[in-house]
Phi, psi and omega in degrees: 000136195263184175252173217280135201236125159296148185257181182289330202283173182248135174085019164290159154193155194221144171250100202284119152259110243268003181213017149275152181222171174184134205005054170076028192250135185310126175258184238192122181257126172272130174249192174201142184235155193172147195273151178225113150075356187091016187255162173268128153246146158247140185225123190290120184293305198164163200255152165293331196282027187243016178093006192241168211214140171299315152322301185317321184262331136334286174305327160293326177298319200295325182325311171311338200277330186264355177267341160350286200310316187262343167087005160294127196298127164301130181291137179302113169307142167288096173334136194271108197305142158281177165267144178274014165286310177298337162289322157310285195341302169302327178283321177304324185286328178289312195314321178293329181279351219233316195219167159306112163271344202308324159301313197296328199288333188289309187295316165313273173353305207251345180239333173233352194296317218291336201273325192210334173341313196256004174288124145287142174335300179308325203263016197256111193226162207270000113355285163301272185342294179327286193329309209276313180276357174271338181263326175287022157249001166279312163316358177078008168318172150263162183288342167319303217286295205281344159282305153318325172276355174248325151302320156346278161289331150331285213290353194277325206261351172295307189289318198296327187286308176291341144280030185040020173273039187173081175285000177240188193293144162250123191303345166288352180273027145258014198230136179293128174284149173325135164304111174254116189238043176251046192283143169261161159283324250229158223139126187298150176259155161341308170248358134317286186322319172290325192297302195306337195264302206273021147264331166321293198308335177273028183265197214228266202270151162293315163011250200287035170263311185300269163329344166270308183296353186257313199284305165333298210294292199281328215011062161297153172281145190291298177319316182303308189279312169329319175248042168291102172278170158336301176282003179284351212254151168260061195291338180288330176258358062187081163246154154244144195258097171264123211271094191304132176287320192282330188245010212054001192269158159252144164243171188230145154211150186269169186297121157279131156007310197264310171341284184281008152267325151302322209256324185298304193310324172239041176296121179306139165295008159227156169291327189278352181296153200272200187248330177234061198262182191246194174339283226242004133120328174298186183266141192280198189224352189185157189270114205316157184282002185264007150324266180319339180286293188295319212279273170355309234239359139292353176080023190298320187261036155272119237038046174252091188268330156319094181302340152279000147234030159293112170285148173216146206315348167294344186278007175272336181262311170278343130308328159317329191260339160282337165309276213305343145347281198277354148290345165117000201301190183253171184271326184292332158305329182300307153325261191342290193288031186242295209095014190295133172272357182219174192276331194280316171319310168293315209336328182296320182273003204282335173293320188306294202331119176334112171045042197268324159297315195290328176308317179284318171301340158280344164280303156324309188283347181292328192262022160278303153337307170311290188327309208317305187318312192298269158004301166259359146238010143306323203259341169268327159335293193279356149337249162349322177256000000 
């Protein structure tokens, strides 16, 4: 559409279009602009080729004008469905003062920008959506990732709505969330762990040997060490302090030996610094691809297509927690030193623990025995008499 050209009338305007026609002629759309309230409007009237005319639209301006004027009601513009890039726009600037964004703008970028940015909100249908989660799990997403990307877009039209940028329905309460069945299994034995920390230890930089060894030790979450400063670390009681980004609360979990020698060693020169910080001194964000290079080229995942017994550096938080299973710990400690907010979250380690079934069943058949005995020697008692 080209841009708007004055007419002889004043607050007329005409626009040529480059792909309408009318009798084999460009056609040509009118608008009119006129003040509201000290505000400019502009309004589009109509194309010739639908009857209408630069005089035609004079006229219609002066109406505007005059009812202004008198104080008569203006007929209602139909409120304009948004795009849902602008309804992002917005929702992202609440997520940055409100919550960690840094994941939704990466999965919006990389999953939904290409799909729906330019699309209006009506046009977005739990149809499309169905469509969108059937190719990122074809695409080799997890199914986590593809729940995340969809609770995402849930929320731009959940906020667009409660903020009145959205008068129609959201099409995600029609759409089935992914099944997640990726819990990981696979835990490293003893000596895994060692082949793996000492080819880490052979890297250029310490990073991920150090950060794999923490996740060990400790079983911290890869977000969890990222984001550790200076003032978190407790050396006189060997604590590190973890902050839930999401809820705020804190835990505490302690140093191991090997932990707090590592931790002294890249402890930051300011308390606000981070302990793993990047290039530029900020926090990083994902865990390097030569993480997953080394896992490959030890062979842990060969011939392994089952992503829960694949390893990934998360599988350094669930051996730790599988360690301590298997030493007889109780799953509420297990929980605790996790950050788990309920107990039904360890339940997945409840198989390790040593003999913790065959005990209850023998503490059973013990006191079944008992009754019996007990039993049989009431009936020889009464025997006797």
């Amino acid at each position: 559409m080209a841009a708007r050209e004055r007419t002889k009338y004043p607050g007329v305007y005409r626009r040529v279009s480059k792909k309408r026609k009318i009798n084999s002629k460009k056609d040509i759309c009118f608008d009119i602009t006129y003040k509201l309230e000290g505000k400019k409007i502009w309004e589009k009237v109509g194309w010739l080729s639908e009857g209408y005319s630069e005089k035609l639209a004079a006229d219609i301006r002066a109406e505007r004008v005059r009812s202004i004027r008198h104080g008569l009601e203006l007929p209602k513009q139909k409120a304009k469905v948004p795009f849902f890039k602008d309804a992002w726009d917005k929702y992202k600037r609440w997520a940055e003062a409100n919550k960690r964004a840094r994941d939704d703008v990466s999965r919006y970028n990389n999953h939904i920008a290409k799909r729906f940015a330019d699309k209006r909100m009506n046009q977005i249908s739990a149809f499309d959506l169905e469509r969108m989660k059937s190719e990122l799990l074809k695409e080799g997403l997890a199914p986590a990732t593809v729940k995340h990307v969809l609770v995402i877009i849930r929320q731009v039209f959940n906020k667009a709505i409660a903020w009145g940028l959205y008068k129609g329905e959201n099409p995600v309460k029609a759409v089935r969330m992914p099944v997640i069945q990726n819990q990981r299994q696979r835990f490293l034995s003893h000596e895994e762990a060692a082949v793996l920390l000492a080819e880490l230890k052979t890297m250029r930089t310490p990073d991920l040997h150090d950060m794999a060894l923490l996740s060990l030790h400790t079983g911290l979450r890869a977000g969890e060490i990222f984001g550790l400063k200076g003032y978190d670390l407790d050396f006189k009681n060997d604590l590190i302090r973890i902050t839930d980004p999401k809820n705020k609360i804190t835990r505490h979990v302690y140093m191991t030996t090997a932990v707090k020698e590592m931790l002294r060693r890249r402890r930051p020169n300011i308390p606000e610094g981070f302990v793993f910080p990047d290039r530029n001194g900020k926090r990083i964000t994902n865990i390097s691809k030569r993480f997953g290079e080394i896992i490959k080229r030890l062979g842990f995942n060969e011939g392994v297509s089952d992503r829960r017994q694949q390893v990934t550096f998360h599988s350094l938080r669930h051996t730790f927690a599988s360690w301590l299973a298997l030493q007889g710990e109780s799953l509420i400690t297990i929980r605790d030193m996790l950050g788990h907010k309920t107990t039904a979250m360890t339940e997945r380690y409840s198989h390790l623990i040593p003999d913790h079934k065959r005990k209850a069943v023998t503490k059973l058949e013990l006191s079944f025995d008992y009754g019996i005995e007990e039993k049989e020697k009431k009936n020889e008692v009464n025997k006797k008499f």
